[in-house]
Backbone as CSV, one residue per row, in Angstrom:
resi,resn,N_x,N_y,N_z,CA_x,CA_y,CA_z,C_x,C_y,C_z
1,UNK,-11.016,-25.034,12.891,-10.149,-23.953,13.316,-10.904,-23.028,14.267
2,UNK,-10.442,-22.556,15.073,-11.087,-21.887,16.550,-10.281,-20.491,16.341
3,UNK,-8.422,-20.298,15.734,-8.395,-18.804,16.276,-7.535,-18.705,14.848
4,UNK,-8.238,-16.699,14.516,-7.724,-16.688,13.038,-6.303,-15.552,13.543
5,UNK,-5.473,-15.457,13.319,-4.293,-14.401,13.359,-4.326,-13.376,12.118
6,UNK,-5.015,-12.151,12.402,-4.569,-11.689,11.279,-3.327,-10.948,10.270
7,UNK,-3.032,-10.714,9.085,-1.868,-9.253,9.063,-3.135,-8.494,8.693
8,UNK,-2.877,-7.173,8.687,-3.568,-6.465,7.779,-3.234,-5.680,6.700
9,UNK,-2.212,-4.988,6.200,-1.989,-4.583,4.855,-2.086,-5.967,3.772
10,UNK,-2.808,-5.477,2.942,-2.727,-6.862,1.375,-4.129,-7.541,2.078
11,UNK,-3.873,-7.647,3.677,-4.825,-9.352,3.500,-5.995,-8.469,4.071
12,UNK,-6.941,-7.746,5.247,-8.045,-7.589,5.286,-8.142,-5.945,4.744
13,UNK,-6.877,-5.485,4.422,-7.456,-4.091,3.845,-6.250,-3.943,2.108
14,UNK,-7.019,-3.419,1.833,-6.366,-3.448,0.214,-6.094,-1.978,0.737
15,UNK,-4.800,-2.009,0.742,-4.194,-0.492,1.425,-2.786,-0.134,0.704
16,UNK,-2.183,-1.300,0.021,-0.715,-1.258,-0.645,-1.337,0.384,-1.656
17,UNK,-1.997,0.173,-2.913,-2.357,1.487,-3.460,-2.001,2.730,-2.668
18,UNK,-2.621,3.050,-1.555,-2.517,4.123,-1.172,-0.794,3.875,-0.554
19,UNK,-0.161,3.109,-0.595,0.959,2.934,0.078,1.960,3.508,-0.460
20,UNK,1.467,2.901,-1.762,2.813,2.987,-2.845,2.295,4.611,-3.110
21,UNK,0.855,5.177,-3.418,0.679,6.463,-3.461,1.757,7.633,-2.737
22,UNK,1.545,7.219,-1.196,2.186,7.505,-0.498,4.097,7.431,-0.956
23,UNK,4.544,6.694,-1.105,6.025,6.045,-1.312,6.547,7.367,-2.214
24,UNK,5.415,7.123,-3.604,6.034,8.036,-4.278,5.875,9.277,-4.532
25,UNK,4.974,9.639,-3.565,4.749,11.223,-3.152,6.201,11.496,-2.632
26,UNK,6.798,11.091,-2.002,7.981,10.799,-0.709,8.890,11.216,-1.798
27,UNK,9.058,9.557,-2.720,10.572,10.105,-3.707,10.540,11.128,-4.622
28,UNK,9.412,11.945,-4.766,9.285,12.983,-5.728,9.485,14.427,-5.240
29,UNK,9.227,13.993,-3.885,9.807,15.011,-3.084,11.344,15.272,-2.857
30,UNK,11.929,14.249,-3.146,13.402,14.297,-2.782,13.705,14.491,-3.914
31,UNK,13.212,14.637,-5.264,13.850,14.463,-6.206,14.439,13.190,-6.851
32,UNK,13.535,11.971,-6.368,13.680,10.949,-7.142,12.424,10.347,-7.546
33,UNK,13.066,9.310,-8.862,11.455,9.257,-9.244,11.612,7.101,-9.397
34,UNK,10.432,6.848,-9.419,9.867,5.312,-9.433,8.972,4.832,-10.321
35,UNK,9.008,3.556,-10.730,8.043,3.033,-11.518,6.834,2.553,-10.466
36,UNK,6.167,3.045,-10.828,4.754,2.541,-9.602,4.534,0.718,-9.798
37,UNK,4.491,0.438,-10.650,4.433,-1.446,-10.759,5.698,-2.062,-9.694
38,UNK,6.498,-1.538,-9.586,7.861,-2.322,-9.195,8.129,-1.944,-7.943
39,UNK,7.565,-0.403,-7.521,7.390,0.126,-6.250,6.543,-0.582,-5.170
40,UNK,5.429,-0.936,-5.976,4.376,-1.356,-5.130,4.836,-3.018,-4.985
41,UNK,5.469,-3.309,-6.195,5.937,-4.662,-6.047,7.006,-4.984,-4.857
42,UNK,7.857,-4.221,-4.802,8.992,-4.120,-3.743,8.420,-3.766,-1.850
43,UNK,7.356,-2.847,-2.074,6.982,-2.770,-0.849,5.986,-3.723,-0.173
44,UNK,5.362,-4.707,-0.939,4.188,-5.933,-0.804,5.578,-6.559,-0.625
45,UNK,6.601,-6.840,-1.082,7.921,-7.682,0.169,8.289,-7.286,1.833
46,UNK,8.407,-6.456,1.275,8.795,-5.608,2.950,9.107,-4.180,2.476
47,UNK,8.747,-3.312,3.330,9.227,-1.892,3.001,10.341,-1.824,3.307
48,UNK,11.327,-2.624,4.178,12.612,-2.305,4.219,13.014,-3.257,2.917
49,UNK,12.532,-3.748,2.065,12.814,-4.367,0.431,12.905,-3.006,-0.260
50,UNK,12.126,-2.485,-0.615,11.787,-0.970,-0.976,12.622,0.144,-0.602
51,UNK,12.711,0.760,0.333,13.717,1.562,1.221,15.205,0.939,0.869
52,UNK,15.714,0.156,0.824,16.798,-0.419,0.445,17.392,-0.599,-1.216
53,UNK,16.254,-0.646,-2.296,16.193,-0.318,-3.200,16.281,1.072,-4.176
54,UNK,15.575,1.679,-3.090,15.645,3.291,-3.704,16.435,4.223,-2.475
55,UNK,17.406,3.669,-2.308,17.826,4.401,-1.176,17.770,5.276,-0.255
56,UNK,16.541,4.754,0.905,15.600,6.248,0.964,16.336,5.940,2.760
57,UNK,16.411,7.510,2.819,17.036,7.961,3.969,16.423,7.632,5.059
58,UNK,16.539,7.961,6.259,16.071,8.294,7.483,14.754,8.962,7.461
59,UNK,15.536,10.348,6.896,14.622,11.568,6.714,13.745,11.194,5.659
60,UNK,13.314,10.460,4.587,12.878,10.164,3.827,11.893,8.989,4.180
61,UNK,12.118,8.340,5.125,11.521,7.499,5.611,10.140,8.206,6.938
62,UNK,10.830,9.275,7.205,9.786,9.814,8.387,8.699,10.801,7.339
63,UNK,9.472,11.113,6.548,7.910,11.904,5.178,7.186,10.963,4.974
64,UNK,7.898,9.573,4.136,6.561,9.173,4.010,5.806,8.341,5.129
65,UNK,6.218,7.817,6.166,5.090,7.746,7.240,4.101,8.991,7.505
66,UNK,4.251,10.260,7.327,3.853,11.137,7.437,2.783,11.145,6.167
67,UNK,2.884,11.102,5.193,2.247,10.943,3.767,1.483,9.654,4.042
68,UNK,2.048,8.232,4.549,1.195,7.585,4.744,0.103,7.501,5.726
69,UNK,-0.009,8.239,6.455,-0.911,8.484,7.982,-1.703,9.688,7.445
70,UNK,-2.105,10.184,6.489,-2.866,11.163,5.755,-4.013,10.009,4.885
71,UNK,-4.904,10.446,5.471,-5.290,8.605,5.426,-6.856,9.197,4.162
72,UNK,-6.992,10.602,3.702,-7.257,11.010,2.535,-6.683,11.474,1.044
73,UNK,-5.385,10.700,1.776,-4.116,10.457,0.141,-4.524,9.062,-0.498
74,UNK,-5.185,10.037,-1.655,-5.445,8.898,-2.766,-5.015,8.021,-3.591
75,UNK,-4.978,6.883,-3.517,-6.142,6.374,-3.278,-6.019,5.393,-1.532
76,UNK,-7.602,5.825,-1.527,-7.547,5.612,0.185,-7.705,4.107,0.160
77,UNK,-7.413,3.590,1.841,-7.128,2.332,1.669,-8.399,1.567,2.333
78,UNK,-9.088,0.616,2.030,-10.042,0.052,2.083,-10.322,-1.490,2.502
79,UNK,-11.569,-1.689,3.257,-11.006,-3.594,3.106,-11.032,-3.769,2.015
80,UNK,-10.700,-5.287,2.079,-11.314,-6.002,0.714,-12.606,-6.428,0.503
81,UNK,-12.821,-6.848,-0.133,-14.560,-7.403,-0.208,-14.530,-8.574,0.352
82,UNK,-15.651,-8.729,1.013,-16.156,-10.039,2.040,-15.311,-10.051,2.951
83,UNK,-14.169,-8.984,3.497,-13.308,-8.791,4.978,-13.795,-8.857,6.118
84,UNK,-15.164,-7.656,6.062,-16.655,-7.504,7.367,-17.219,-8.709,7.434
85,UNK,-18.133,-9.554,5.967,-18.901,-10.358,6.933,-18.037,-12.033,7.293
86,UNK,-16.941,-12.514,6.368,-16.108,-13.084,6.911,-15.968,-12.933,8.168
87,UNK,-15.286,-11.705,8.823,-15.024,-11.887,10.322,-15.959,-11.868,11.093
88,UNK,-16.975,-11.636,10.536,-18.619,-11.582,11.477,-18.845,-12.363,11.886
89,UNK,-19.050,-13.191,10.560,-19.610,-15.066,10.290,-18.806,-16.127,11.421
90,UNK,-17.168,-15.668,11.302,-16.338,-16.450,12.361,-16.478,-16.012,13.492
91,UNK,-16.293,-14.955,13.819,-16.849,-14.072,15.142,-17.889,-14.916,15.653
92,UNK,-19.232,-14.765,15.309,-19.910,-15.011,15.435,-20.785,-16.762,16.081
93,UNK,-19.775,-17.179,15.562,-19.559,-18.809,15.486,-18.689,-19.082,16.656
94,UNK,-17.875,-18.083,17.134,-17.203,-17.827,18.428,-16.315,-18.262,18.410
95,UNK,-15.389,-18.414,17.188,-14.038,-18.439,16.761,-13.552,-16.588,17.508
96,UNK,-12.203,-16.968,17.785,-11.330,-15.710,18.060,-10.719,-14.831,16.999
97,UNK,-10.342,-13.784,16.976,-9.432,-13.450,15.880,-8.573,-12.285,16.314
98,UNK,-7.332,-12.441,15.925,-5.948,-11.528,16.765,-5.443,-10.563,15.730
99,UNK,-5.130,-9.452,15.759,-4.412,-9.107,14.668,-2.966,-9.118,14.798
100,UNK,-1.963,-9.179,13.434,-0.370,-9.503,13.856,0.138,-8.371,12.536
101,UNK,0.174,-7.000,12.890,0.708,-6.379,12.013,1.852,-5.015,12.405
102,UNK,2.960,-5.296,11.213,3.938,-4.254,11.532,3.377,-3.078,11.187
103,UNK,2.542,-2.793,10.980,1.183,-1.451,10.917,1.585,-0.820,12.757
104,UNK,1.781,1.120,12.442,1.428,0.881,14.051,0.129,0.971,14.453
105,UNK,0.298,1.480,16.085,-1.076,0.838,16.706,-2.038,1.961,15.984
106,UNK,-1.786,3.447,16.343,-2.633,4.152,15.782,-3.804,4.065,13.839
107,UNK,-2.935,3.904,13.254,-3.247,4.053,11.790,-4.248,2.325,11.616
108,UNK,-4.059,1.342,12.587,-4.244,0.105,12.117,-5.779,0.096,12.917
109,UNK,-5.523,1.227,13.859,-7.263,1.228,14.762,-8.242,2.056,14.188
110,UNK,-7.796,2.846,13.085,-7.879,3.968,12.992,-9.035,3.457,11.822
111,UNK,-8.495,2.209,10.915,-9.033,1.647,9.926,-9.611,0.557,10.600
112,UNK,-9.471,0.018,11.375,-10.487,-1.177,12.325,-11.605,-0.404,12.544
113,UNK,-11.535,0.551,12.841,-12.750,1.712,14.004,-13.372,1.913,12.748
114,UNK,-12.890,3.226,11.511,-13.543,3.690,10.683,-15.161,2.488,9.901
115,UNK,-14.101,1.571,9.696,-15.229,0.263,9.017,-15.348,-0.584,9.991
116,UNK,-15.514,-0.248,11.187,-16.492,-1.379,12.613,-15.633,-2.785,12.664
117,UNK,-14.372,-2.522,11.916,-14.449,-3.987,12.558,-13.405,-4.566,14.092
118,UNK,-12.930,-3.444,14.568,-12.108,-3.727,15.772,-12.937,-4.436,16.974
119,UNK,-13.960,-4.273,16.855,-15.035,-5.263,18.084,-14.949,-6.594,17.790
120,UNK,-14.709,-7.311,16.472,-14.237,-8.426,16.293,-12.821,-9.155,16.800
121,UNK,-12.019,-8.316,16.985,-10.626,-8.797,17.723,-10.538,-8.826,19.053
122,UNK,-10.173,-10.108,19.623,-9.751,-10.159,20.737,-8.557,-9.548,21.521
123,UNK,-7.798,-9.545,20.472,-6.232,-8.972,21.126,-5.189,-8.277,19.624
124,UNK,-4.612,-6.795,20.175,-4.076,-6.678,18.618,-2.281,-6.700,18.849
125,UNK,-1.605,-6.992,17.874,-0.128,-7.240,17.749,0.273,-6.210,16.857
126,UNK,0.884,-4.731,16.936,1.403,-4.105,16.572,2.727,-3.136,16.136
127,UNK,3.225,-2.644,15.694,5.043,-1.817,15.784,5.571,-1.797,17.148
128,UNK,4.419,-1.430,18.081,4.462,-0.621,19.189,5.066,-1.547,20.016
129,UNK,4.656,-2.734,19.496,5.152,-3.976,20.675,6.028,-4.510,20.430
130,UNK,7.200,-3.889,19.676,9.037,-4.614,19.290,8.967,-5.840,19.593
131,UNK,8.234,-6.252,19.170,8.520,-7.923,18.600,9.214,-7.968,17.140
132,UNK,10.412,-9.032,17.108,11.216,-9.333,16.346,10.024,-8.912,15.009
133,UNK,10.514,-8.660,13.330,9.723,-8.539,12.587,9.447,-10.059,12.020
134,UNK,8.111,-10.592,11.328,8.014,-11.733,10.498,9.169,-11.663,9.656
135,UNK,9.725,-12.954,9.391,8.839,-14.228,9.849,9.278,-14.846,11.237
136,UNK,9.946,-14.200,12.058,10.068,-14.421,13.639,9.038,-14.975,14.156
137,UNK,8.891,-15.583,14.637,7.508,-16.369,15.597,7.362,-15.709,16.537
138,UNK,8.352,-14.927,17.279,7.939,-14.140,18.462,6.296,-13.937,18.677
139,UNK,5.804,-12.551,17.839,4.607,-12.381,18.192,3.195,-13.793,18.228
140,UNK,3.437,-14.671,17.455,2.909,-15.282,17.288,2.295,-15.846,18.559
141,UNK,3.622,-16.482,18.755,3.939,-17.465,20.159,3.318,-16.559,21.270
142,UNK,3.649,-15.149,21.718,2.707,-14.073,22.167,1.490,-14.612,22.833
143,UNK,1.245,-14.452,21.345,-0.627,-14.466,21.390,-0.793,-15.866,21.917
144,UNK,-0.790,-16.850,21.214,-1.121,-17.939,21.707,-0.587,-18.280,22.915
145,UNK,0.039,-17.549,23.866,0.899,-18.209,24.786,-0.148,-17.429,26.289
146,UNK,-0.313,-16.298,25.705,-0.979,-15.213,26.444,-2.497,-15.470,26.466
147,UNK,-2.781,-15.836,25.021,-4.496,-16.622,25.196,-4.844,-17.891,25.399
148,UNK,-3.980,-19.042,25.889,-3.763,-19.985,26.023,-4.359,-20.900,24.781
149,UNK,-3.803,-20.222,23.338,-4.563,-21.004,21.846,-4.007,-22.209,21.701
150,UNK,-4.822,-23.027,21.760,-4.088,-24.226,21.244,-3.714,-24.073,18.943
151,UNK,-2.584,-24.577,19.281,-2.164,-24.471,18.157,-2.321,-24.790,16.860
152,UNK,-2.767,-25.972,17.560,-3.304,-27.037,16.517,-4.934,-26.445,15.675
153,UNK,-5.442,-25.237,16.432,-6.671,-24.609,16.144,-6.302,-23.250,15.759
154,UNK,-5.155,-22.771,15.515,-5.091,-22.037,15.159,-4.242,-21.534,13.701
155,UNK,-4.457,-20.280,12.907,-4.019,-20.543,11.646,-3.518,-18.698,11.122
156,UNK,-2.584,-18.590,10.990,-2.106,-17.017,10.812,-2.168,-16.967,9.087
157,UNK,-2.614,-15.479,8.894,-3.056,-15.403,7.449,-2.467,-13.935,7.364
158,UNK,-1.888,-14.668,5.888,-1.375,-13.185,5.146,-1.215,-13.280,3.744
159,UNK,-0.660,-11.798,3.265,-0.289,-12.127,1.667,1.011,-12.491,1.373
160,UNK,1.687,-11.727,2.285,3.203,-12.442,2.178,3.625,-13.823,3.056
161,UNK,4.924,-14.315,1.860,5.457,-15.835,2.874,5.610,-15.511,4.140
162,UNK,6.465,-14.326,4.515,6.447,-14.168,5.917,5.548,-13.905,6.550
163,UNK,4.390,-13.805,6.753,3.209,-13.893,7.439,2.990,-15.650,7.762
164,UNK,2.558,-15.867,6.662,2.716,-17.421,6.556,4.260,-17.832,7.676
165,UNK,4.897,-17.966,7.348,6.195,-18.314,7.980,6.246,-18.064,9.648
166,UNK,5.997,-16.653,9.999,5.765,-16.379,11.315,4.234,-17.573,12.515
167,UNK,3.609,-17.696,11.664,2.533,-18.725,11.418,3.366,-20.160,12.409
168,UNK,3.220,-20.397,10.873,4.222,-21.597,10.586,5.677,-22.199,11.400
169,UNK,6.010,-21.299,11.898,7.819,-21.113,13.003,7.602,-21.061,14.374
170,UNK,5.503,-20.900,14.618,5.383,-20.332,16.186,4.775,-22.033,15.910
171,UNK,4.445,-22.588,15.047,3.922,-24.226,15.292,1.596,-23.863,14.813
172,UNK,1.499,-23.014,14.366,-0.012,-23.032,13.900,0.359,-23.364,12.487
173,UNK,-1.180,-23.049,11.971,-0.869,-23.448,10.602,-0.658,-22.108,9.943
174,UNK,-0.185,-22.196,9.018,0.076,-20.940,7.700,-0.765,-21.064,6.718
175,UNK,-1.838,-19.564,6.390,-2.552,-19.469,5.494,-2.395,-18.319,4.260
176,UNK,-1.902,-18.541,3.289,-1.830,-17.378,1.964,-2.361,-16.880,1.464
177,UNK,-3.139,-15.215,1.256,-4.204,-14.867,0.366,-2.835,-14.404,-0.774
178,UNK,-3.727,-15.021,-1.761,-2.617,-14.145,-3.059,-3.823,-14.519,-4.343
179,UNK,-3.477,-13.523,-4.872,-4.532,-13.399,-6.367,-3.946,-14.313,-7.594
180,UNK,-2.165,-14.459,-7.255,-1.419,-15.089,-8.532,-1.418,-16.648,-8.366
181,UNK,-1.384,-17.324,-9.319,-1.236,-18.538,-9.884,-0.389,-19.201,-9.403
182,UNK,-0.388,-20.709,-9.315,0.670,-21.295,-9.201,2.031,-20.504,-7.872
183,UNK,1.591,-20.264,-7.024,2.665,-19.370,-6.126,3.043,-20.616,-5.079
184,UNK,4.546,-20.790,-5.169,5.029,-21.405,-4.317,5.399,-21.000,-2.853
185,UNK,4.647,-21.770,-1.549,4.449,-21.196,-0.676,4.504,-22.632,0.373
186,UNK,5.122,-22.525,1.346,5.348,-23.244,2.926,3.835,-23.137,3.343
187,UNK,2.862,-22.558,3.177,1.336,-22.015,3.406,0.784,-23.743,3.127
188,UNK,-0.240,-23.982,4.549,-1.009,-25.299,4.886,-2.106,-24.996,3.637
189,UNK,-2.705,-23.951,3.457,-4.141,-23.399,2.887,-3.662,-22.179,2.126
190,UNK,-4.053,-21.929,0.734,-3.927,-21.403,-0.077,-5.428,-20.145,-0.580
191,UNK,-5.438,-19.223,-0.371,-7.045,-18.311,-0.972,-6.560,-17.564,-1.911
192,UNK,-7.653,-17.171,-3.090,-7.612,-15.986,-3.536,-9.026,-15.054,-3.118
193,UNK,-10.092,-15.405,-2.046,-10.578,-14.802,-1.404,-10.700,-14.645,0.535
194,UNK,-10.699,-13.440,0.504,-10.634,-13.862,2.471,-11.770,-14.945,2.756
195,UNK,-13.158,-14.968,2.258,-14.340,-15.663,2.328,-13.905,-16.791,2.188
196,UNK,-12.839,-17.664,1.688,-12.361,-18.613,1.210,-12.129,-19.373,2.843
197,UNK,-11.747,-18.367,3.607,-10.922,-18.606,5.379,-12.153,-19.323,5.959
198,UNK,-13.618,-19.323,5.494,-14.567,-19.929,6.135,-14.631,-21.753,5.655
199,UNK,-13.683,-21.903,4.483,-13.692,-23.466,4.358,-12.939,-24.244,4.943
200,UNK,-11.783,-23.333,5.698,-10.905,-23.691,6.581,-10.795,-24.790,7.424
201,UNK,-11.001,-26.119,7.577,-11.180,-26.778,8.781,-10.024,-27.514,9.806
């Protein structure tokens, strides 16, 4: 494998915590309240899974982006372990690596920059760039079309199916980080560590 696609919420930064932190700062403000297990469960689908569930407004939706971009609301969001020298090791080896996240541009550089690792990416895929959302291939196709990746070398990684799927729909391969068991998944390659992305072949 020559080029890695990344997402980044769940897969190189463990950031859902502070997410859902965030979420329910939001509904407590409005006067509604959430189970944090089922919150955080609903928004690791999609936040419009979440938002649609607890019926959160417009206006409710621009607090907590606001709550979430306070990026010392605890608990703060962090890579995961072995995220840095993983992308080093491939970096390094002179593999490429792209990022592909509905994160916008600001907050997603903001955490690349803080922990050094934005010098590792070649090219980033963000809100900013209204591409259809995963599992759309749009962005995918993008990147590889724009970096001339061959496909067959390349492999998009996430925690959700739709990461995988967006992957998978542009014609690369689809890769899954997930911690749970037995998870049924369209995903070529399966991890429960990012370090795992170096057995990749």
């Amino acid at each position: 494998m020559q080029n890695y696609i990344w997402d980044f919420d769940g897969m190189l930064f463990d950031s859902y915590p502070h997410i859902t932190s965030a979420f329910l700062k939001t509904l407590s403000e409005f006067g509604k309240e959430a189970d944090y297990d089922e919150a955080k469960a609903l928004l690791e689908i999609t936040f419009a899974t979440a938002f649609e569930h607890y019926g959160v407004t417009d206006e409710e939706r621009a607090v907590f982006r606001e709550h979430e971009h306070n990026y010392e609301l605890r608990p703060i969001a962090v890579p995961f372990e072995n995220t840095y020298k993983t992308l080093e090791k491939l970096w390094s080896d002179g593999k490429k690596h792209f990022l592909y996240t509905h994160r916008g541009f600001e907050s997603s550089q903001f955490y690349l920059k803080k922990y050094d690792m934005a010098k590792f990416f070649t090219a980033f895929v963000d809100s900013s760039m209204k591409f259809p959302s995963k599992p759309a291939p749009d962005a995918v196709n993008w990147i590889c079309d724009t970096y001339n990746l061959d496909r067959n070398e390349t492999v998009m990684i996430g925690d959700r199916e739709i990461d995988v799927l967006s992957g998978k729909n542009a014609g690369t391969y689809g890769c899954l980080f997930t911690k749970k068991e037995n998870t049924e998944s369209a995903a070529d390659f399966v991890i429960n560590d990012i370090e795992e992305v170096l057995n990749i072949r």
